[in-house]
C-alpha positions, 0 to 999 in steps of 0.5 A: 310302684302303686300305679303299675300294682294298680294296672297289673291288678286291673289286667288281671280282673279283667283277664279274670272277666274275660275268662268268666265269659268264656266260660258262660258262652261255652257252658251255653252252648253245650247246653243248646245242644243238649237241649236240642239232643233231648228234643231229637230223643222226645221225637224219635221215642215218642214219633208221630208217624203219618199213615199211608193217605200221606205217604201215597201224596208224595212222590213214589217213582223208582226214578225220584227214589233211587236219586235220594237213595244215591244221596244218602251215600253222601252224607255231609254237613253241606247237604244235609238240609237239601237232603232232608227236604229231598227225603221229606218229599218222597215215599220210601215205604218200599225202599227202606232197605235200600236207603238202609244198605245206602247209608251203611255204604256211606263214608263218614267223617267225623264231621259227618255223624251229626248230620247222619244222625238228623237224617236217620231220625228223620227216616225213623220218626216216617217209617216203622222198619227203618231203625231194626233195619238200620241197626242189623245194617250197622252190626254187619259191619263188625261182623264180617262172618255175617257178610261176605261184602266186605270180606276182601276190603282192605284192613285199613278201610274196614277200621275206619269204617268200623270207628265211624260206625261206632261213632254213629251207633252211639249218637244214634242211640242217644238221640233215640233212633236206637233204643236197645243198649245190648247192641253194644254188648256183642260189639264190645264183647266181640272187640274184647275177645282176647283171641284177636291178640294173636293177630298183631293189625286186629289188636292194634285196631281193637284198641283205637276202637276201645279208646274211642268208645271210652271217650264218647261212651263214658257213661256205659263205662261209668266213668265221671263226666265234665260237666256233670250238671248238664249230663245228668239230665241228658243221660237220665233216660238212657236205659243203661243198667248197672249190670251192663255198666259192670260188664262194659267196665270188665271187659275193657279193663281185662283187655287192656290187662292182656294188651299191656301183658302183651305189651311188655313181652314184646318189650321184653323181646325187643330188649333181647334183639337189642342185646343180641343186636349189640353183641353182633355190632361190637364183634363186626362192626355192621348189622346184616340187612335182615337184623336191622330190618327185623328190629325196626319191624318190631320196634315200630309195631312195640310203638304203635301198641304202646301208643294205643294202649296209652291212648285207651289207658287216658279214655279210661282216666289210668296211668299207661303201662310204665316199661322198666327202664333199661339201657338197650331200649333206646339203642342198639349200640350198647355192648356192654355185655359183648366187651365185659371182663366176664366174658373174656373170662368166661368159658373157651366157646363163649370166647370162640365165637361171637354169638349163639348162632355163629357157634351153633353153625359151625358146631352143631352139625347134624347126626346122620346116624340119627337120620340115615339107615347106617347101611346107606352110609357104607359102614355095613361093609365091613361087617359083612366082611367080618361074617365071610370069614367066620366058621361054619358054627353059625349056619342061622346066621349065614342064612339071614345074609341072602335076605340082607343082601336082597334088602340092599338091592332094594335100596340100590346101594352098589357096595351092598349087592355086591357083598350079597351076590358073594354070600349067595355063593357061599351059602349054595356050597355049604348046602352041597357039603350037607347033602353029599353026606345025608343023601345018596348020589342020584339026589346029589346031582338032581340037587347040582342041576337045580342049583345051578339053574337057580344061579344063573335065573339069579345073575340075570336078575341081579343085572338088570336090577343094578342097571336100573339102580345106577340110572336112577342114582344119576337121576336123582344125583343130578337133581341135586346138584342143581339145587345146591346153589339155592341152598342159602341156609342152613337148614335147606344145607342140611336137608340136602345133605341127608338127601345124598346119603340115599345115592351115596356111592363112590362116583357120586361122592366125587361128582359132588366133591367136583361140584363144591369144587366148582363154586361160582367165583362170585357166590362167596355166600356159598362157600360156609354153607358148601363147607357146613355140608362137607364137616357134615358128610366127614363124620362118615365120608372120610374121603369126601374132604380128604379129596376136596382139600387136596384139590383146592391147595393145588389150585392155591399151590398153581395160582400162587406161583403163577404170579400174574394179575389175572383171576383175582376172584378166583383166588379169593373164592378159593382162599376163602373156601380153605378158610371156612373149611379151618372154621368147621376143622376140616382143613388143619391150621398147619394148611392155612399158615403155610397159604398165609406164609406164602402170601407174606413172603411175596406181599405184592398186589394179589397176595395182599388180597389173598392174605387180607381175605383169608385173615377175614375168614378165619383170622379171628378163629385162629387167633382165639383157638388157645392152640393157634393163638401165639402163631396167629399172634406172630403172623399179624405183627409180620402183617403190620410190619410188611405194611409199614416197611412197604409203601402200599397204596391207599387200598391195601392199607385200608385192607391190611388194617381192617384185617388185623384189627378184625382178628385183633381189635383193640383193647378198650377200657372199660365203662365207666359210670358217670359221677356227678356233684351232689347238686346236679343230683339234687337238681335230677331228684326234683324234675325226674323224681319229684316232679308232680301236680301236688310237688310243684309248688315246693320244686319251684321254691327249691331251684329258686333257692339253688346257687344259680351262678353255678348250677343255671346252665346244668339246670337248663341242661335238665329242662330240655331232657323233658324226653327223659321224663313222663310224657304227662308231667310235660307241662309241669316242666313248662309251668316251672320254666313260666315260674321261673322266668319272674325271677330269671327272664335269661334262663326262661329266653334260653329254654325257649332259644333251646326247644327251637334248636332241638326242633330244628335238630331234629329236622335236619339229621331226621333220626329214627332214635330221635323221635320220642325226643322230637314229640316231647320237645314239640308238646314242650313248645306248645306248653310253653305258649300255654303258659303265655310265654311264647307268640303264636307268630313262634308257634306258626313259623315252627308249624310251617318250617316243619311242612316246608324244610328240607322242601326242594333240595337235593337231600329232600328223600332223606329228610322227609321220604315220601313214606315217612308220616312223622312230620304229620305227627309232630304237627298233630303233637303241636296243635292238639296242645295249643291249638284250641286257642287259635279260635278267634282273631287273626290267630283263627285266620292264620290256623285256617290257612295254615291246616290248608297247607298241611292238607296239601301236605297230607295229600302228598304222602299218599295213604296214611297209615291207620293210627296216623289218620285217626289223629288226623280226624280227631285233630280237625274233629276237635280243632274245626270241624266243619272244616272242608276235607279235600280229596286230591292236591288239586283242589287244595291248590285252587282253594289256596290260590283263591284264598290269597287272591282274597287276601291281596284284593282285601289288603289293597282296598284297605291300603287305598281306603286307609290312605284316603281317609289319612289325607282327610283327617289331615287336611281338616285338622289343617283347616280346622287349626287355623280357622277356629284358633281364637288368635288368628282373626281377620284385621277389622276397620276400626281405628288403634284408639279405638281398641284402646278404648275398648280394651279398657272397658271392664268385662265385656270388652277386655279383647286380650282377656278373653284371649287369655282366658281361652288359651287357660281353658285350652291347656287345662282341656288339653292336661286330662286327654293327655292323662287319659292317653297316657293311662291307655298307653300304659295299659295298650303297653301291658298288654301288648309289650309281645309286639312292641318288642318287635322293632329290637330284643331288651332285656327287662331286669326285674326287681323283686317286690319287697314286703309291705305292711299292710297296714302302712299301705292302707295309711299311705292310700287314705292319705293319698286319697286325701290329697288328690280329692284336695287337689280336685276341690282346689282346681274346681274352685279355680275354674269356677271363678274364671269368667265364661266366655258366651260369645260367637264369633262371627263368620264375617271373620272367617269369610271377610274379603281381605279388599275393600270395595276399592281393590286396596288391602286392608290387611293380611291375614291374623298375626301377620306382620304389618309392612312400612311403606318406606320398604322397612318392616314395621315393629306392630303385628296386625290382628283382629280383636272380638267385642261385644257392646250389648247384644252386638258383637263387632271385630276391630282392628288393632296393631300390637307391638312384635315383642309383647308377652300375647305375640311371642306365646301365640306364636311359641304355640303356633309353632308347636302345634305345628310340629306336633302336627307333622309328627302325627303325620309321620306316625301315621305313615310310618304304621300304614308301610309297616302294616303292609310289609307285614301283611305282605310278608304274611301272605307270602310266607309259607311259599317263600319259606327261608332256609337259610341260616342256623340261628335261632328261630325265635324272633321276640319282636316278629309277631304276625298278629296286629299289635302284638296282643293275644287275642285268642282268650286267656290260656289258663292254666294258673298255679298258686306260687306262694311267692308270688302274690295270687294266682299266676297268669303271665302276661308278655 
């Protein structure tokens, strides 16, 4: 228990020194650039510009100048230096503006403004009227009024350019080049203007630049900076005044005030069309193509405002706009409302129909009175009719009546000249009673004869009048006629209709009562509208419908005695054209049961089509209608017994039953809210409600104290519903889940198991409604390895798999359309949370591979939408930046194919080179075992009596102590490597226990640590200490009063022939058995013995009996050495095979990608990196949890 406390703390100090490090070399760095920032600011301040002698030395040709100019409109890293020296060697005093307008041309990347920046001190610090010029150059740029050039640009293009832009003003006035902070006042005030709100694409661009300047700005804004000590010093001479901080800062805020204002209207709106939307799908089941469209429309425009107005909410270090929370901003299908008892309770309209609009359609129909002079519509007639008959007591009266009918004329309406002619005739008679009275008989005459001229001058005129008006009636009737199919809503109905009022006559009434007749059969859309107009016109035109009516239930009557199988959309068309009629109550619901009557006496083939289309019509009207529902109710149980009793096909069935339960859907009960225990309430109060950085310490003390047998599965139930929750409190999920997983390792596996499920859930249904969930679970994940609790081989197969899946198959347009960018979202998502620790290693590798492949990715999709191409710069600006951005798929090919044709060339050589080195090491540990081995020497010439002799001898010459002796010291050499392995084992264990898991999953149970005092533990470590400093001085005492062994050993031994000069053996080899001559085997072994007589050493050769004690253990250690040698051998080829199929199956994997199979994802001992260990730098975030002794740091 003290040594793993003892490793555990040594891992952690120097996890701790690690950490220390890298925190050292990056406070370094971003101090060197400072430094050289505040240099390059010196410069530009204070430059030392050379005079005109210089400038007439370099290079002044119009053809070296514009090459350099068209340089300029490249500018990147790569070419930075070149361009530099290019611009250091030619005169450009007569062509700064041209290298101005070429700059402000360029296209730049992020990666690209440091460069810009160099090159524009460069021209400020050589001529004078290089940074005025540069700085109008660049204001252009967002003022378009001022420029006509880029009037025309596409809105996409001119917001990148506008961020860039931005991006290189501000460097360009940290370093200097641009002295005056007041340029920014008119961009930002331009960009706060809260006129832009009105238009939708100028918001959402105003507010990614917003967010950007907030970030790389902070200082104009006032707001605290990372890093303070450092920054101090930089932003001490930038000229920011306090008013101008207190402007910036007001200007923004007030615009994210009316951004989010806007922001919760269109929610508001959005839960509207949700609402109205959910009525409509409870009532028919679908949406219409528009509704579905128009609210995808504006949820996705409500996400992208909500999203940038979030992004700029964290550049200003503010909480987003919080929305209230209701149940139809997720969804469209809720219709609580729609099937409440309130509104089955509510008034007869409400129930009549199924929304507003339905309602206002065939209710509300338009006032011609309101719109029409009451003449045009016919009701004169009878007043004049009235006025013909009256006494001759109202004479002022009856001379207005010539006018009235003089004012018809003009309007050309039949009836009305005629009831004028005839008032003509009465008034000239009237004149003539007066005169005969009044005058004499000469002036009776003379007025006879004027009259009648008068009359007959009036007939003639009135003919050619009314011939002229009939033509012009026919010509505009028939223009209207032919725009009565393009009359698809209710409005153009509506128009037209007032429209015919002007050439209303009898004729025309019926050439349009014959043209609504004649429908097209296959424009069933007409027919509401055709029977809009005809409610519309009855309300003065009485016959209009009487007559349309009666045409079209003689073409029923006709059809449906024929009793043939022909013209099937005829019938429909005019059963359907009855049934929209019986919705404006135009046709009387006694017509449309005798149709529906008729059709269920001979309920056979076409009738089962008529019956069903007209039930779809006006079914559902007729059965809500209170004087209409007991028969409609009786006439659908007659329809679901005829199809019961009779056996129809497939078809009908379908028909039939989709008809009745269009008029009669069935009851359903009503919702009912769930109840849950009082423990998954709790366990909801604490990781919805409570859940903070300050709470989290007691969170995590409360669900460790929660009975887990009966709550673990609900409690991961919650952990995965991190999509419920705040965006921002992400990783205080993953913290708890890294918490809880000292106390419970199954329930920190599941939750891992679980976030790969719901990744490749999402993958494979591709949801609209699912996205904000499939974000979540991927910032989830990547939290999750932040907290070192999964691999980065976890994270790379999840970041291919969502490149590669559903890649090549036949549901490959549905799982990732080509216009659909999300899957770029969720990459971005993954690696803007734990990319920054892919920055070393082979993770730094693998990272560098994989952002290839997301490129060709990427450029597969075409154009990018404006927001995701931001995420895409600021994604490789802050993960490499100096990465190469390529342009077409080809060129992402070529690289990529270069790039594993380095890595297969790399791999073999180092395969070769390892087997080689491999063979080596081998064979000389072989040689070096048996030559140096102090037990195996060559047989000297020496007789057995001899060695006897020698071996009695005391010190020097005891042969078999000295053999002894070195075998103890072995051992003892051979005890402490064997202590330091296995330490180092330990601790390679520890800190690689994520890769030796890779051959099979175990499950570790871990105990808790009880409680020791700390004073017995410091007792126990004194008398610990004690014993082990004993043991030392013991072993120390033991080696010192051991002999030493001084001798060489001669290397006769090692090269001495094994023949005399005779030809004859004298012996084999040390330890080899000695051969009788009689053919038996000899009981001696023959070895050679090392002596020294004085400063001479000499080997004699002596015999020694097979089963004495020297023999057996020489040969016992032979033979394990042996074997122990064989295992290294083994081993070491046993890692090379594994290390190349893991290298081969690395280069290979995102091309041959398996899809295949629905198991888990997560593959605890599949780990890419090399041994296992993180070699990426500890991932730090570290919470005190009291119960678990210092400062968290999880170690796989």
């Amino acid at each position: 228990m003290d040594t793993n406390e003892g490793e555990s703390r040594s891992g952690g100090e120097q996890h701790s020194k690690q950490d220390d490090e890298e925190n050292v070399a990056r406070q370094e760095e971003l101090k060197k650039s400072i430094d050289a920032k505040m240099a390059l600011r010196q410069s530009n301040l204070n430059p030392e510009r050379p005079d005109s002698s210089f400038l007439r030395t370099l290079d002044s040709s119009i053809k070296r100048n514009t090459a350099v100019i068209k340089k300029l409109k490249q500018i990147n890293e790569e070419q930075r230096e070149g361009l530099m020296d290019d611009l250091r060697g030619v005169n450009l005093s007569k062509f700064v503006s041209e290298a101005v307008t070429a700059i402000c041309d360029a296209k730049l990347r992020s990666s690209d403004i440091q460069a810009a920046v160099q090159i524009c001190s460069l021209l400020h610090q050589r001529y004078k009227d290089f940074s005025p010029t540069l700085t109008q150059g660049l204001l252009k740029i967002f003022f378009p009024g001022k420029s006509a050039d880029d009037s025309d640009a596409d809105r996409n293009l001119k917001a990148m350019k506008k961020r860039s832009t931005l991006k290189l003003l501000l460097e360009l006035y940290f370093v200097g080049v641009i002295e005056d902070g007041g340029i920014f006042i008119n961009i930002i005030k331009d960009l706060t203007s809260l006129e832009h709100l009105r238009d939708r694409d100028t918001t959402q661009s105003n507010l990614a630049l917003l967010a950007s300047f907030a970030r790389q700005g902070r200082i104009f804004l006032g707001l605290p900076l990372t890093g303070q000590e450092i920054y101090e010093e930089f932003y001490k001479g930038l000229n920011i005044t306090a008013e101008q901080k207190k402007f910036f800062r007001k200007a923004v805020h007030a615009y994210y005030d009316s951004a989010a204002e806007l922001l919760q209207s269109e929610h508001a709106a959005l839960r509207h069309m949700e609402h109205e939307n959910a009525k409509i799908l409870n009532a028919k089941g679908e949406l219409s193509d528009e509704n579905v469209s128009s609210y995808e429309k504006l949820r996705k425009s409500y996400d992208h405002l909500y999203r940038n107005i979030s992004s700029l909410a964290e550049a200003l270090d503010m909480q987003p706009p919080v929305m209230p929370e209701d149940g139809h901003t997720t969804r469209m299908t809720s219709g609580e409302d729609a099937s409440s008892p309130a509104a089955k309770d509510s008034s007869m309209a409400e129930a009549l129909w199924d929304d507003e609009d339905t309602r206002a359609f065939y209710e509300c129909l338009p006032d011609l009175r309101a719109f029409v002079p009451a003449v045009l519509l016919g009701e004169v007639e009878p007043k004049a009719n009235e006025q013909s008959t009256k006494t001759q007591d109202q004479p002022t009266e009856s001379a207005t009546d010539p006018e009235r009918g003089q004012v018809i004329v003009e309007e050309r309406v039949e009836i009305s000249v005629e009831s004028g002619s005839s008032q003509e005739g009465k008034v000239s008679e009237k004149g003539k009673d007066k005169e005969e009275k009044d005058k004499e008989e000469k002036d009776k005459e003379r007025t006879k004869d004027t009259d009648k001229e008068k009359g007959k001058e009036r007939e003639v005129e009135k003919k050619v009048e009314n011939e002229k008006v009939k033509g012009l009636e026919g010509t505009s009737l028939d223009a209207l006629l032919q725009r009565l199919p393009g009359c698809v809503s209710r409005d153009l109905i509506d128009q037209l209709t007032v429209e015919f009022c002007y050439v209303n006559s009898k004729s025309n009434r019926k050439r349009l009562v014959r043209a609504l007749f004649n429908v097209p059969r296959t424009s069933l859309e007409l027919l509401p509208y055709y029977s809009r107009m005809v409610a519309t016109l009855s309300t003065c035109m009485k016959d209009v419908s009487t007559m349309l009516l009666q045409m079209l239930e003689e073409e029923f009557n006709f059809l449906i005695n024929k009793k043939d199988q022909m013209n099937i959309e005829t019938k429909i068309r005019n059963i359907r054209f009855i049934g929209e009629l019986c919705k404006f109550r135009i046709a009387p619901a006694g017509l449309v049961f005798s149709c529906l009557k008729a059709c269920l006496d001979d309920f056979t083939h076409h009738n089962i089509d008529v019956a069903c289309n007209l039930l779809e019509t006006c079914g559902r009207f007729l059965y809500r209608s209170p004087e209409t529902t007991v028969r409609m109710a009786n006439m659908l149980e007659i329809l679901m017994r005829l199809k019961n009793v009779k056996n129809l096909d497939p078809r009908h069935s379908t028909l039939v039953e989709n008809a009745y339960y269009l008029c009669k859907p069935p009851e359903r009960s009503a919702r009912v809210t769930k109840v849950r225990p009082p423990l998954h309430q709790y366990i909801r109060k604490l990781l919805f409600s409570d859940l903070d950085k300050s709470s989290i310490e007691h969170v995590l003390r409360q669900l460790r104290k929660l009975p887990w047998s009966e709550c673990e599965a609900y409690l991961l139930k919650c952990f995965m519903k991190v999509h419920r929750g705040k965006y921002g409190q992400i990783h205080l999920i993953a913290s708890l889940t890294a918490g809880l997983s000292r106390y419970h390792d199954e329930f920190a596996v599941a939750v891992v198991d679980e976030v790969l499920e719901e990744i490749r859930l999402g993958l494979e249904l591709n949801d609209y409604g699912m996205q904000q969930r499939r974000v979540a679970h991927m910032r989830f994940l990547g939290e999750l390895y932040n907290y070192e609790h999964v691999d980065s081989s976890v994270i790379f197969e999840t970041l291919y798999m969502i490149l590669v899946f559903g890649h090549g198959t036949a549901e490959q347009d549905v799982l990732d359309p080509p216009e659909d960018c999300f899957r770029i979202r969720l990459v971005i998502t993954l690696l803007q949370t734990c990319g920054h620790y892919f920055d070393r290693g082979s993770s730094k590798r693998k990272l560098d591979r994989f952002l290839m492949h997301f490129q060709r990715y990427i450029l597969g999709k075409g154009a990018l939408p404006l927001d995701v191409e931001f995420d895409v710069q600021d994604l490789f600006a802050d993960l490499r930046p100096n990465m190469t951005r390529y342009s077409s798929i080809e060129e992402v090919n070529a690289a990529l194919l270069e790039l594993e044709e380095h890595e297969r060339t790399a791999f073999s050589e180092k395969v070769s080179s390892e087997k080689h080195s491999d063979v080596e090491k081998t064979t000389g540990k072989s040689r070096h075992a048996i030559s140096a081995n102090g037990r195996n020497i060559d047989n000297g010439g020496e007789e057995n009596g001899e060695v006897h002799e020698d071996i009695a001898d005391s010190d020097t010459d005891s042969g078999s102590g000295s053999i002894d002796a070195g075998r103890d010291e072995e051992e003892l050499d051979d005890d402490n490597p064997d202590d330091g392995c296995d330490s180092e084992d330990d601790e390679d264990e520890d800190d690689d226990a994520r890769g030796s898991a890779s051959d099979e999953d175990e499950v570790h149970v871990r105990q808790k640590i009880p409680e020791v005092d700390p004073l017995e533990e410091a007792d126990f470590e004194q008398e610990l200490k004690a014993v082990l400093q004993e043991s030392m001085e013991q072993r120390r005492l033991e080696l010192r009063g051991r002999p030493t062994i001084n001798m060489m050993i001669p290397m006769s031994v090692f090269e001495g022939s094994t023949k005399d000069h005779h030809g004859r053996g004298l012996g084999g080899e040390s330890g080899d058995e000695a051969v009788d001559e009689e053919g038996g085997v000899s009981k001696e072994i023959q070895v050679k013995v090392l002596v020294k007589r004085g400063n001479k050493q000499q080997t004699k050769q002596m015999y020694i009996p097979r089963d004495s004690s020297l023999v057996q253990s020489t040969k016992q250690k032979e033979a394990a050495e042996l074997e122990e040698k064989q295992d290294i051998k083994r081993l070491v080829l046993e890692y090379n095979d594994r290390e190349e199929e893991e290298l081969n199956g690395l280069g290979t994997q995102a091309l041959n990608w398996s899809q295949s199979g629905g198991g888990r994802v997560i593959s605890r001992g599949n780990n890419w990196e090399a041994g296992g260990g993180r070699a990426v730098g500890t991932r730090h975030r570290h919470l005190n949890y009291p119960g678990g002794g210092g400062y968290y740091s999880r170690k796989r």
